[in-house]
C-alpha positions as CSV (number, residue, x, y, z in Angstrom):
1,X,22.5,-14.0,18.4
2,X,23.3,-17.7,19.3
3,X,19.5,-18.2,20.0
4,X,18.3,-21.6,19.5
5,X,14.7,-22.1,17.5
6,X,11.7,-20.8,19.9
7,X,9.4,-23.7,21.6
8,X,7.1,-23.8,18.6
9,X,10.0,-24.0,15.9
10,X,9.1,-20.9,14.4
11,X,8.3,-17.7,16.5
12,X,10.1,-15.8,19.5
13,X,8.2,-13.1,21.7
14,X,9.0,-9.7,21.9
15,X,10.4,-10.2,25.4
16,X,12.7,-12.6,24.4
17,X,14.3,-10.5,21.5
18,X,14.4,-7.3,23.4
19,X,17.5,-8.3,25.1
20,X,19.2,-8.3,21.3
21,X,17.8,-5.1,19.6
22,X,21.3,-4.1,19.4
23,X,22.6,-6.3,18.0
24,X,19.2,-7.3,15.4
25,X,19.6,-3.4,14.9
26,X,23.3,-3.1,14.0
27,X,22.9,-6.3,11.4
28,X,19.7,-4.4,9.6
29,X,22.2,-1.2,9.3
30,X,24.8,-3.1,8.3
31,X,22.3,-5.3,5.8
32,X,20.9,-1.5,4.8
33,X,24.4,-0.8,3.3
34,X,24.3,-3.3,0.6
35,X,21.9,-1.9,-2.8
36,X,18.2,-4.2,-2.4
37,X,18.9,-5.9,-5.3
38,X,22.3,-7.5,-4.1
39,X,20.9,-8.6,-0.6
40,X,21.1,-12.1,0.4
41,X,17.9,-13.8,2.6
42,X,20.0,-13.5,5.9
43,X,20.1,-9.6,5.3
44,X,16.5,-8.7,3.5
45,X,15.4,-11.4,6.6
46,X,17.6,-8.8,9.3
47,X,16.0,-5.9,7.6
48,X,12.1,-7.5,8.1
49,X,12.7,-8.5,11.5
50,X,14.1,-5.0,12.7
51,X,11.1,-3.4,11.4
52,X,8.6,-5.9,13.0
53,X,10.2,-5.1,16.3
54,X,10.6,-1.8,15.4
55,X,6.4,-1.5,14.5
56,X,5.8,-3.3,18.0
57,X,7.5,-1.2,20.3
58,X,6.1,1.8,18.6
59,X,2.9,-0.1,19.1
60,X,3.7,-0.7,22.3
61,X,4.6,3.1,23.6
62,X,1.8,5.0,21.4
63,X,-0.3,5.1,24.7
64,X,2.6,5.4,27.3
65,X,6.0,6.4,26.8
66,X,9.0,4.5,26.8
67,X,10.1,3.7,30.5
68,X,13.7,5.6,31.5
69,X,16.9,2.9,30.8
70,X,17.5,1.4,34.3
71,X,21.2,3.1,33.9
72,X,19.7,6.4,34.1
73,X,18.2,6.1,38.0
74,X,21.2,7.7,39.5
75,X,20.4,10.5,37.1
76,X,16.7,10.4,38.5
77,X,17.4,10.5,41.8
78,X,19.5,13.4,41.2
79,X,17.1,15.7,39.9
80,X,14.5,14.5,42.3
81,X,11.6,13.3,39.8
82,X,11.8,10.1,40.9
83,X,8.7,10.1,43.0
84,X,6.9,12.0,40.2
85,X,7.1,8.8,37.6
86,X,4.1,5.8,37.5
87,X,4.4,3.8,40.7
88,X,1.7,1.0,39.7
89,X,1.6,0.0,43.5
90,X,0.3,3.4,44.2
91,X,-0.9,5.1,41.3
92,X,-4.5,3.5,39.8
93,X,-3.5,4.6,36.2
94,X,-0.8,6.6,34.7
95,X,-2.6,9.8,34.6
96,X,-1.4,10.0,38.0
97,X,2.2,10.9,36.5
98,X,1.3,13.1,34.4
99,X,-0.8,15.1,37.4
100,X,1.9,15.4,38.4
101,X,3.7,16.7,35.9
102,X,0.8,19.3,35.5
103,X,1.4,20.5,39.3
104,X,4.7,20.8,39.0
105,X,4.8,23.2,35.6
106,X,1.5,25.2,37.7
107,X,4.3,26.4,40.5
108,X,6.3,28.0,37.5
109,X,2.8,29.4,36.4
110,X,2.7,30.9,39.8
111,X,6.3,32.5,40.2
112,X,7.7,32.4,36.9
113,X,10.9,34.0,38.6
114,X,11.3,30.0,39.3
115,X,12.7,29.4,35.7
116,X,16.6,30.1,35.8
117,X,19.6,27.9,35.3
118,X,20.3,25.7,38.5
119,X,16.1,25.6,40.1
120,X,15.2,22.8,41.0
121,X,11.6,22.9,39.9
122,X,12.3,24.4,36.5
123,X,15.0,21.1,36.1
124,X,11.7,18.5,36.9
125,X,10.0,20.4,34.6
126,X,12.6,20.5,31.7
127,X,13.5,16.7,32.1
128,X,9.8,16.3,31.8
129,X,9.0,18.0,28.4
130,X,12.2,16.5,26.9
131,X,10.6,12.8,28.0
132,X,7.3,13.5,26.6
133,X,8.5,15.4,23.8
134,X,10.8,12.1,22.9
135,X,7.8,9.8,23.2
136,X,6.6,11.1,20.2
137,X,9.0,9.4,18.1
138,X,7.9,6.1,19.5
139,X,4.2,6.8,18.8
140,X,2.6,4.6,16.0
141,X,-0.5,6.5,15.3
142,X,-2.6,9.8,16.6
143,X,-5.1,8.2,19.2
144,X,-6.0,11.6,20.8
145,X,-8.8,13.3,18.4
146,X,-8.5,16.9,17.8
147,X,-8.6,19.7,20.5
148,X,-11.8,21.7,21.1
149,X,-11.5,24.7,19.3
150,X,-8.2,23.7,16.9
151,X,-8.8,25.4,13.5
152,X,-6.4,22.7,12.6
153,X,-8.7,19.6,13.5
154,X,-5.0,17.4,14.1
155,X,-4.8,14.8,15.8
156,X,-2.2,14.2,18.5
157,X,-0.2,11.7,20.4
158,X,-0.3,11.3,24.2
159,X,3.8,13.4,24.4
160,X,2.2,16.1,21.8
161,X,-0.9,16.4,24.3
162,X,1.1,16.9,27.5
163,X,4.0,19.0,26.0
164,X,3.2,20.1,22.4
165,X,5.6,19.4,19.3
166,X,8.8,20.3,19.1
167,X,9.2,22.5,16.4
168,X,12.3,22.0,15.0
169,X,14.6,18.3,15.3
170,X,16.3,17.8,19.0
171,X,19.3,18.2,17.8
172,X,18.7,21.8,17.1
173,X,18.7,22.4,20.7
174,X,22.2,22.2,20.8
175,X,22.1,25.7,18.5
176,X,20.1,27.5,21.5
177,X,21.7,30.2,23.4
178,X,21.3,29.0,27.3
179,X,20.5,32.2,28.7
180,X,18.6,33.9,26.0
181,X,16.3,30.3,26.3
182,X,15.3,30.7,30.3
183,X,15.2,34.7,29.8
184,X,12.8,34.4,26.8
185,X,11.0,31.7,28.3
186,X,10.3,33.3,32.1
187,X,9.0,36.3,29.7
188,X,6.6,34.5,27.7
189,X,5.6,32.3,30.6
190,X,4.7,35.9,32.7
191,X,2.5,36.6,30.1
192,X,-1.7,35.8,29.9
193,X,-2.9,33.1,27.9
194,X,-4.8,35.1,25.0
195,X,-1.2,37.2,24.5
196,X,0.7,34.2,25.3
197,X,-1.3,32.7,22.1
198,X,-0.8,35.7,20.0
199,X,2.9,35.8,20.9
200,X,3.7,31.9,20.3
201,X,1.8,32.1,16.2
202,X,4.3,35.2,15.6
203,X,7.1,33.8,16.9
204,X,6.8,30.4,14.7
205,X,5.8,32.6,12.0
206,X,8.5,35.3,12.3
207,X,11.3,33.3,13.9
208,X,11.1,30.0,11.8
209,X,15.2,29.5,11.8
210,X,15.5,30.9,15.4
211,X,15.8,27.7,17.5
212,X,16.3,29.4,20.8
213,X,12.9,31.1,20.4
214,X,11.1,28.7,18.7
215,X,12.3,25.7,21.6
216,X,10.9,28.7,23.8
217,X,7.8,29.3,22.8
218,X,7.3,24.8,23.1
219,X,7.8,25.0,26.9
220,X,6.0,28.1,26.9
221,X,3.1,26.4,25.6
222,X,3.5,23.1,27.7
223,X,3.8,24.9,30.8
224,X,1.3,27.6,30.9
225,X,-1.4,27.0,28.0
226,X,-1.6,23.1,29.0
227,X,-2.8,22.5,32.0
228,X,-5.3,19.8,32.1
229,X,-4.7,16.5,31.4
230,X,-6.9,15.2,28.1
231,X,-9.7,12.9,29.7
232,X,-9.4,10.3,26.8
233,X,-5.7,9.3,28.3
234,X,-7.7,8.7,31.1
235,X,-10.1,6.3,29.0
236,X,-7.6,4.6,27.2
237,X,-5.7,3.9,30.7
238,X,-8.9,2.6,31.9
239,X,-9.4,0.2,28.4
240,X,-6.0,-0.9,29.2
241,X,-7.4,-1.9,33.1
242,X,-10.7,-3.3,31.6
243,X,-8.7,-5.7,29.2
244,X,-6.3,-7.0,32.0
245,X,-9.0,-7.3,34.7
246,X,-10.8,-9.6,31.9
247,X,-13.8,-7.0,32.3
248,X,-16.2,-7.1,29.4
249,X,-18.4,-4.6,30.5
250,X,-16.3,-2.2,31.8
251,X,-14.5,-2.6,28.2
252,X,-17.3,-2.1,26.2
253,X,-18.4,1.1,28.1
254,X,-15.2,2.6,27.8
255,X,-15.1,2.0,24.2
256,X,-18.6,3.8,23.9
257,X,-17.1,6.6,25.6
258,X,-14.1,6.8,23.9
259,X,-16.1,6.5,20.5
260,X,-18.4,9.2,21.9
261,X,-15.7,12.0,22.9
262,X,-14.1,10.9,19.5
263,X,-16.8,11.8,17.5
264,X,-17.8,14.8,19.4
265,X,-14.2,16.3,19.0
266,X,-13.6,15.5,15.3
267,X,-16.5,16.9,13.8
268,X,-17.1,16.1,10.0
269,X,-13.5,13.9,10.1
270,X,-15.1,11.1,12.3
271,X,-18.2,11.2,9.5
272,X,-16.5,7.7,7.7
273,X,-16.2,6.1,10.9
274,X,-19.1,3.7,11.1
275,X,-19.0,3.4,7.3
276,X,-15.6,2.0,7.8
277,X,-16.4,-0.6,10.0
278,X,-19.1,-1.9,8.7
279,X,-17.4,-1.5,5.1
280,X,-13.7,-3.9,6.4
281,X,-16.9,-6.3,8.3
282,X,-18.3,-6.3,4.7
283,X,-15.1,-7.8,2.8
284,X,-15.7,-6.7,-0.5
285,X,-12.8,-7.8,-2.2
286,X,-12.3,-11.4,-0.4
287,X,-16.1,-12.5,-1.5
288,X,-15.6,-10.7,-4.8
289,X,-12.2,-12.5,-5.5
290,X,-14.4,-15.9,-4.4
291,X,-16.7,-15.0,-6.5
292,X,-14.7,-14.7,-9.7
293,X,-13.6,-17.9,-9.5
294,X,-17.0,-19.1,-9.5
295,X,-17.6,-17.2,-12.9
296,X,-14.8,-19.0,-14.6
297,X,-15.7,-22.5,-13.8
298,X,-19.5,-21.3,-15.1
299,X,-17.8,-20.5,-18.2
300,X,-15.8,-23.0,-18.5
301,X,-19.0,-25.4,-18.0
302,X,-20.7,-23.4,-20.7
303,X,-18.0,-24.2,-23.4
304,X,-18.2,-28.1,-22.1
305,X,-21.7,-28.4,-22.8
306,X,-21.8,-26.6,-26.0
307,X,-19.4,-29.2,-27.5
308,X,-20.5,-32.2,-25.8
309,X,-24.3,-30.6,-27.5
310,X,-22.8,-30.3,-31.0
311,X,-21.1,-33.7,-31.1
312,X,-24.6,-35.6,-30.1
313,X,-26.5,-33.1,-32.7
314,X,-28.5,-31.5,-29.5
315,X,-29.7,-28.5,-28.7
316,X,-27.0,-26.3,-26.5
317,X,-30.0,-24.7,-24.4
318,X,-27.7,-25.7,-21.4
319,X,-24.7,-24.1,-22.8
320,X,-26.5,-20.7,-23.4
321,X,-27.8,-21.1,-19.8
322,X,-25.1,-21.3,-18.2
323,X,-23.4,-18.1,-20.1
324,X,-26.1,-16.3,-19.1
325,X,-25.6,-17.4,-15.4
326,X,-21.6,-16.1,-16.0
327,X,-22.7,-12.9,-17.2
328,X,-25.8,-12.0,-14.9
329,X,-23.1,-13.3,-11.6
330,X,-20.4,-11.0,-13.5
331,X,-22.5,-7.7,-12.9
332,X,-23.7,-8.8,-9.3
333,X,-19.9,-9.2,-8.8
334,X,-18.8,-6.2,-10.8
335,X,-21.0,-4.1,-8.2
336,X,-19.3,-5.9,-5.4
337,X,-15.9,-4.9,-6.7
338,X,-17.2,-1.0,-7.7
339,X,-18.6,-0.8,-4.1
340,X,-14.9,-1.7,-2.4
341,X,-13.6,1.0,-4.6
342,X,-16.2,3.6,-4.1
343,X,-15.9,2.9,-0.1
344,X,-12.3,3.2,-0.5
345,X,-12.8,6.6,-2.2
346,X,-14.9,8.1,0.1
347,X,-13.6,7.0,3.5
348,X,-9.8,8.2,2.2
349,X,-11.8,11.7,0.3
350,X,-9.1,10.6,-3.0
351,X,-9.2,9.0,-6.1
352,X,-9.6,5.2,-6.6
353,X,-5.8,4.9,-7.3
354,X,-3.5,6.2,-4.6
355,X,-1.1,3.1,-4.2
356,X,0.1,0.4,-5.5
357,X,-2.4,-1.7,-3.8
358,X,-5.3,0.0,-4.9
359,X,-4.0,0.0,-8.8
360,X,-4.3,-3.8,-8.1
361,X,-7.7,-3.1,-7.8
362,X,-9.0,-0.8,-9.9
363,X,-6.9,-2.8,-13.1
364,X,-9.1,-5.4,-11.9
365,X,-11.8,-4.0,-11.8
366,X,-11.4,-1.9,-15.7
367,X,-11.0,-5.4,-17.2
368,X,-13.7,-6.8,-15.4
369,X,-16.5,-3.8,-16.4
370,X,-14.8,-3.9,-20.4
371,X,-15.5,-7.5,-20.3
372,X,-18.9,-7.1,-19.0
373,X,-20.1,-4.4,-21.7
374,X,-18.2,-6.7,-24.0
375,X,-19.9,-9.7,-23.0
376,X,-23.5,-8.0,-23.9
377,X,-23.0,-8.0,-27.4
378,X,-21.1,-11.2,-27.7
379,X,-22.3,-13.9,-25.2
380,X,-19.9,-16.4,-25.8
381,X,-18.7,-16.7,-22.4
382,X,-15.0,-15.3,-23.3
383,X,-14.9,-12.3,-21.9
384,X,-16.9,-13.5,-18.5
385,X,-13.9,-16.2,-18.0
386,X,-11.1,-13.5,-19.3
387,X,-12.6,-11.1,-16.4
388,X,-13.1,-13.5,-13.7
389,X,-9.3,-14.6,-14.5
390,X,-8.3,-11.0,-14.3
391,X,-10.3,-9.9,-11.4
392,X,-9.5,-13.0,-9.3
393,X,-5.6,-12.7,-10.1
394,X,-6.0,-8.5,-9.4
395,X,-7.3,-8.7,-5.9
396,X,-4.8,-11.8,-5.5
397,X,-2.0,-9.4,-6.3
398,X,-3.9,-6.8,-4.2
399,X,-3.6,-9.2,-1.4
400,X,-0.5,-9.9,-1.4
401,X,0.7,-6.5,-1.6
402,X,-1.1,-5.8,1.7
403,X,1.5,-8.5,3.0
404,X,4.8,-6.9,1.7
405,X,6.5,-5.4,4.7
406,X,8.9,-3.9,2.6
407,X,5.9,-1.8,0.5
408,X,3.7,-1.9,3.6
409,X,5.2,-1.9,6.7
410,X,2.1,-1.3,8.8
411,X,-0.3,-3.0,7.0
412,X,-2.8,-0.5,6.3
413,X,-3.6,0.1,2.7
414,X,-4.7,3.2,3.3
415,X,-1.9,5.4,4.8
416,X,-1.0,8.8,4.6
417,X,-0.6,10.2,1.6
418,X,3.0,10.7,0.0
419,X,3.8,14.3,-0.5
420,X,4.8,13.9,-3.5
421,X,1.2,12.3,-4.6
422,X,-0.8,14.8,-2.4
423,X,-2.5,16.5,-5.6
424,X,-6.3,14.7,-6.0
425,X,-6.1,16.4,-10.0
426,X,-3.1,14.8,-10.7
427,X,-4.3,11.4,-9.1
428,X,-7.6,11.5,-10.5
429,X,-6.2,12.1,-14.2
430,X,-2.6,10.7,-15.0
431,X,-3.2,7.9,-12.4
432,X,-6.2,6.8,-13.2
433,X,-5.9,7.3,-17.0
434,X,-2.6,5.1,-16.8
435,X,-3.7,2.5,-14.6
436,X,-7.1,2.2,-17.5
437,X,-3.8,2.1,-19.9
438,X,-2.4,-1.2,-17.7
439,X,-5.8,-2.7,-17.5
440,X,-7.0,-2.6,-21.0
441,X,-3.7,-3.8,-22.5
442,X,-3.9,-7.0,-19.6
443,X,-7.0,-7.5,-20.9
444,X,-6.0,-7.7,-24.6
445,X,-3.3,-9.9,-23.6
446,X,-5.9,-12.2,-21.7
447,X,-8.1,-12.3,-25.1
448,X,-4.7,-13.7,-27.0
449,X,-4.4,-16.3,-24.1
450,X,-7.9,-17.3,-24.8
451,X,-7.6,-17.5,-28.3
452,X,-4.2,-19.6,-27.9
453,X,-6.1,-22.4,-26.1
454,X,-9.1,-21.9,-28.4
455,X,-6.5,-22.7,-31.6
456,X,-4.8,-25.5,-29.6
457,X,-8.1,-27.6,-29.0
458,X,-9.1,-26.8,-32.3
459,X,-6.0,-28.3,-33.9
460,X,-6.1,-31.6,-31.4
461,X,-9.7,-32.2,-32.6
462,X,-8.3,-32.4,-36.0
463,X,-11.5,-28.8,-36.9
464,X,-11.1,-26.3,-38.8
465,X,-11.7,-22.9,-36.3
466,X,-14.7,-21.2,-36.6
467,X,-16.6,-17.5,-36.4
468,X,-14.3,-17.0,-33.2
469,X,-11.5,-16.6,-34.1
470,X,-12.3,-13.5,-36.2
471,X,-14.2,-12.2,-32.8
472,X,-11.3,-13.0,-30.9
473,X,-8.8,-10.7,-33.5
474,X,-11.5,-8.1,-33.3
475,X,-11.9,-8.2,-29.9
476,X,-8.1,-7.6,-29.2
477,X,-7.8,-5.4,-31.7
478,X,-10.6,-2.7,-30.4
479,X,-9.2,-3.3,-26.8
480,X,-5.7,-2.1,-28.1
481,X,-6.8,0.5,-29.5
482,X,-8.2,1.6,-25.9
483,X,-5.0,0.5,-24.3
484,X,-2.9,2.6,-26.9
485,X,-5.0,6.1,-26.3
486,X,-5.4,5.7,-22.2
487,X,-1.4,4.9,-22.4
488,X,-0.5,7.1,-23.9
489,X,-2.8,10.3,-23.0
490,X,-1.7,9.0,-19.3
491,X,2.4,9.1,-20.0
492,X,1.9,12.4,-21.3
493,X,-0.2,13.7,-18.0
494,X,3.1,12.4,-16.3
495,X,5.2,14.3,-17.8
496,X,3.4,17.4,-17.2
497,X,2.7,16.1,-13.3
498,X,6.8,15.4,-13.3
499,X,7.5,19.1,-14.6
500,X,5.1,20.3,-12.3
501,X,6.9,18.3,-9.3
502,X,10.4,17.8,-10.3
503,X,11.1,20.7,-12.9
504,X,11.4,18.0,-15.8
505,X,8.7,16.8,-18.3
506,X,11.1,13.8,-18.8
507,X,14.1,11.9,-17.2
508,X,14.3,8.6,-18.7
509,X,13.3,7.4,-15.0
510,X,12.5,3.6,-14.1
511,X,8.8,3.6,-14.8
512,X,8.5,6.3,-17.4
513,X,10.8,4.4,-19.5
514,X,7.9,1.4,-18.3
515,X,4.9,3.3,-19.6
516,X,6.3,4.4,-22.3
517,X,7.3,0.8,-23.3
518,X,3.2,-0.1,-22.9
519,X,2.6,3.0,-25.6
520,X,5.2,1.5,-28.3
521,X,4.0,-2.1,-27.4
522,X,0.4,-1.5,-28.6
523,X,1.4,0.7,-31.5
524,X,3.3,-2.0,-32.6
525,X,0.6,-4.6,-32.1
526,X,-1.8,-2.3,-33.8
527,X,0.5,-1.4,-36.9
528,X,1.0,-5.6,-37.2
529,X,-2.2,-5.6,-37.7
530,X,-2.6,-2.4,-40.3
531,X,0.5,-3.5,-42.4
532,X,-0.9,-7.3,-42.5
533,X,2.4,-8.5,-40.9
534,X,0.5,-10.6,-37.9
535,X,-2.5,-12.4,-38.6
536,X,-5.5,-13.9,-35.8
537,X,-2.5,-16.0,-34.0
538,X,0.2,-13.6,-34.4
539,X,-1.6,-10.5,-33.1
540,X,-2.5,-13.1,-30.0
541,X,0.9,-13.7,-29.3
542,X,2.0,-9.8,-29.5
543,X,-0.9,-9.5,-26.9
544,X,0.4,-11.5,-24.9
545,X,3.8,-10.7,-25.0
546,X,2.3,-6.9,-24.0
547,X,1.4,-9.0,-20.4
548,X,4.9,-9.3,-20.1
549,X,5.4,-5.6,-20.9
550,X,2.8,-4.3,-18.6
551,X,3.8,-6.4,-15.6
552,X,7.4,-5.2,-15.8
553,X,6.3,-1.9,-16.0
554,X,3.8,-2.5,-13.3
555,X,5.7,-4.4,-10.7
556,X,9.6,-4.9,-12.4
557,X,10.9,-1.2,-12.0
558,X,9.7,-0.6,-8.2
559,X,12.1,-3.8,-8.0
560,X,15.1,-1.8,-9.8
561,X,14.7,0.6,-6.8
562,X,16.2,3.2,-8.5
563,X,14.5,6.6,-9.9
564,X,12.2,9.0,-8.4
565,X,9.3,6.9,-8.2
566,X,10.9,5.7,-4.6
567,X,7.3,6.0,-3.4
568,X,6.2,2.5,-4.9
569,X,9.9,0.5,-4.4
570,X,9.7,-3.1,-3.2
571,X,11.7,-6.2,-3.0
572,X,9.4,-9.3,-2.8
573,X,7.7,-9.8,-6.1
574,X,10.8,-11.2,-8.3
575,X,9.8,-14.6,-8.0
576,X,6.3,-14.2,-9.1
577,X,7.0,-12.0,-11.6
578,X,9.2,-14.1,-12.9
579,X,6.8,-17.0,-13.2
580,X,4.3,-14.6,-14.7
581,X,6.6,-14.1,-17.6
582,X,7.8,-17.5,-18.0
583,X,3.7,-18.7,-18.2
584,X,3.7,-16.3,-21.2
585,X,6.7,-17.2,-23.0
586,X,5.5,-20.9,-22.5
587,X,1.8,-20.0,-24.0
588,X,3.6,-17.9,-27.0
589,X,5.7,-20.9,-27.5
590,X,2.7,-23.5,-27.6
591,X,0.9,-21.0,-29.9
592,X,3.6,-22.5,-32.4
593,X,3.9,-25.7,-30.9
594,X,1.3,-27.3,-34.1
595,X,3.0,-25.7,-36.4
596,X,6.4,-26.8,-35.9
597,X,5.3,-30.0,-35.3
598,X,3.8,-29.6,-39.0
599,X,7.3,-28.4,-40.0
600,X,9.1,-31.2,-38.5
601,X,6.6,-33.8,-39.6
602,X,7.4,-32.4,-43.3
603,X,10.8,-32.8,-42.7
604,X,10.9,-36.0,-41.5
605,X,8.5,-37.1,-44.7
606,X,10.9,-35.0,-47.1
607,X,13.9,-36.8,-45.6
608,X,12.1,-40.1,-45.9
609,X,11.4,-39.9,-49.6
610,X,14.8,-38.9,-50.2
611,X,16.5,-42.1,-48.1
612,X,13.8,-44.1,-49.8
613,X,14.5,-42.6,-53.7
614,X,18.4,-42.7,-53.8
615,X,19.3,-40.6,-56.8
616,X,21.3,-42.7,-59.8
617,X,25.1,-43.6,-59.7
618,X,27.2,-41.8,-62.4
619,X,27.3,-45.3,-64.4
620,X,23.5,-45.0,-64.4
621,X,22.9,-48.3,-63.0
């Protein structure tokens, strides 16, 4: 764009980049046309920034729509609805305009003999309902609740509350028949409201591929059955006064009537409302994540003072303290964690998992509530740190997910539901049984990690491993056997969901071919164990090679961006994953580190003696 750097170095307003959404727009499409996994920074960069502006001026024309282009005020004049637009030095709000609207479609009410090619009245009032009807692409979100007496309960946008919704794309108008439109129209518009009513439901039941009717019975609609303008455009015009003016009071009134006519109108929908505020004032995950980290460092204490208390020959009352601390702060946490979920649940009315987000959090918060029951029995502090790692690095991940424009371009982390995903069965079985599958292998792989360190500081301090180690093999051995049966149970309610969905039980797609590397993963781990070819440090190291497993089938396909699973694609998590394998091959690989040492230590000995032993010459001297 030749722009230099902003003032601060880093950010431009909107204002400034609005002269060059052409030409931002025109580098995204052209960025668009390479595949995601071959685009440079400058393009995946072009992409991000055409959507933020994108997002904004959506953001920006979800109350009003988009002003006319300046090019277009010959055209204005032309028709003669010049006068009928916003004039802010005249008009106290906007609702003026749209009056105005509303008196001009009332003097077709009147004579409906008024709508025919070449009036002047009916050409306001066409140019009108195509404006409107095109501010709805530009609307963000619904702010108009539901209409009194809609068996539908749908919310609107401010063009779908003065015109209605088209019913078929724009472009489809270029299919209708002129005359057959404005003779159709004057016929439905000379009719009362209740048969008017009556006559628009069979027509868009009768006539779904008929766009000259359908078109029809829209401006039918707009121009006799609407003709008040919705009082809460009024309220949000006078927010938007309020908030300019600097006027707290006035503000805060108008919200409370705007919360009032909200709840009024939605009935049993705005029933989460309150709960939802107080529930993001709340932060559940944030203190929870804090939290965690709090319970690993307890842990970690505990293990400090139980071998600072065995090498003096005291008593490790402290130790056992401070395990107990871990595990009694690991249920008050746990219930933290289970309440963001539940309040997730019940303000969306779905399952825990719906998104790629919230499987961050609910694998959290299965490896957290394992390792609590697990920590019961066996208060060794192990599973408490193993949890409070998970559940920290979960809601991490969760976080950060919330931030990926390319997964979640609004920013809300509880968004429409896909169509594809709109079944509550299907998303309270496979998905959740799956996502169990992801968390309880994690969790064995977390136990092999801890082991790992447990062998390594064993073999520095030159002692012989103890009563652990056996817990530790049993420990990832039971959890396995979890992970294997919720895998695999869960890939097999995919397939049915995928034949239900797309006609096939299997299609070698991205992640199927992810979960069903989980399934094999643990059945392998599992028949190491059976067949005696992996031992305590072996099955560890399969564990945690499963990590790697589960995160690629977790995060590494939606990177491929191929299959059908398009629902869950992103493009900003290579790095990270990346690191997450490396930090797994690098704690497999210290797992071995004492024994090749031992192996090279032998070497070096057997290499020694020979140098040091020459073997006789043939004269035997």
């Amino acid at each position: 764009m030749g722009k230099k750097l902003a003032k601060d170095g880093k950010h431009f307003s909107y204002a400034e980049l609005e002269p060059h959404l052409g030409e931002i727009e025109s580098s995204a499409r052209e960025a668009g046309q390479t595949e995601r996994e071959n685009q440079d920074s400058f393009q995946q960069n072009a992409i991000e920034l055409y959507r933020g502006l994108l997002l904004y001026r959506k953001l920006k024309n979800t109350l009003a729509p988009p002003p006319v282009p300046s090019e277009s005020s010959e055209m204005l004049e032309e028709i003669g609805v010049t006068e009928v637009f916003f004039d802010p030095e005249k008009d106290s709000d906007r609702t003026a305009e749209y009056q105005r609207f509303r008196a001009l479609t009332g003097v077709v009410v009147e004579d409906p003999s008024l709508i025919k090619m070449g009036s002047s009245e009916f050409s306001k009032i066409v140019f009108f309902l195509d404006h409107y009807s095109r501010a709805n692409m530009w609307s963000e979100f619904f702010p108009i609740p539901p209409e009194v007496n809609d068996p539908l309960e749908k919310w609107l946008t401010v063009g779908q509350s003065l015109v209605g919704e088209e019913p078929l794309d724009s472009k489809e108008k270029r299919k209708m028949e002129p005359r057959l439109f404005i003779s159709t129209l004057r016929e439905l518009v000379s009719l009362s409201p209740d048969d008017l009513r009556k006559r628009i439901a069979t027509i868009r039941e009768t006539e779904k591929m008929n766009p000259t009717a359908l078109f029809a019975s829209q401006y039918a609609e707009a121009i006799k059955l609407r003709r008040e303008v919705d009082p809460v455009i009024g309220l949000y015009e006078k927010l938007g006064i309020s908030f300019r003016a600097n006027n707290v009071a006035a503000f805060n009134a108008t919200v409370s009537q705007l919360n009032e006519l909200a709840t009024e109108r939605a009935g049993e929908a705005s029933s989460t409302l309150h709960f939802e505020k107080s529930y993001n004032g709340f932060e559940p995950f944030y203190r929870s994540s804090l939290a965690y980290v709090l319970i690993f460092i307890i842990a970690c204490c505990s293990w400090l003072s139980a071998t600072y208390s065995n090498s003096v020959g005291k008593s490790d009352r402290t130790s056992k303290m401070l395990r107990d601390c871990a595990y009694i702060l690991t249920g008050i946490v746990l219930l933290s964690h289970t309440f963001g979920l539940f309040g997730r649940m019940y303000i969306e009315g779905r399952p825990p998992v719906t998104n790629l987000y919230s499987s961050a959090l609910f694998i959290g918060w299965g490896a957290v509530l394992l390792c609590f029951a697990t920590e019961k029995y066996l208060r060794l502090g192990v599973a408490s740190a193993m949890g409070s790692i998970i559940g920290a690095g979960s809601l991490l991940i969760a976080y950060n997910l919330s931030l990926d424009s390319s997964l979640n371009p609004t920013g809300d982390t509880m968004e429409m539901m896909r169509a594809v995903l709109d079944s509550n069965f299907w998303l309270a079985t496979h998905v959740v049984i799956i996502t169990i599958g992801y968390s309880t292998t994690f969790l064995a792989g977390f136990l092999g990690i801890a082991y790992v360190f447990y062998y390594l500081g064993a073999t520095l301090l030159g002692k012989r491993e103890g009563k652990l180690k056996k817990t530790l093999e049993s420990m990832i051995f039971g959890i396995t056997c979890f992970s294997l049966l919720f895998s695999l149970v869960g890939t097999v309610l995919g397939g049915i969901w995928a034949d239900q969905s797309w006609g096939r039980f299997w299609g070698w797609d991205a992640k199927e071919n992810g979960a069903l590397l989980i399934v094999i993963w643990n059945a392998l781990l599992l028949h190491a164990r059976f067949s005696g070819i992996a031992r305590t440090r072996g099955l560890a190291t399969i564990a945690i090679f499963g990590n790697i497993v589960t995160a690629w089938s977790w995060f590494g396909t939606n990177m491929l961006g191929v299959g059908l699973h398009s629902y869950g694609f992103m493009d900003k998590a290579f790095n990270s994953l990346m690191f997450f394998i490396l930090s797994q091959l690098a704690i497999i690989a210290f797992a071995y580190l004492p024994a090749l040492v031992n192996f090279v230590i032998m070497l070096a000995k057997k290499l020694i003696e020979i140098l040091s032993n020459p073997p006789p010459n043939e004269t035997g001297t």
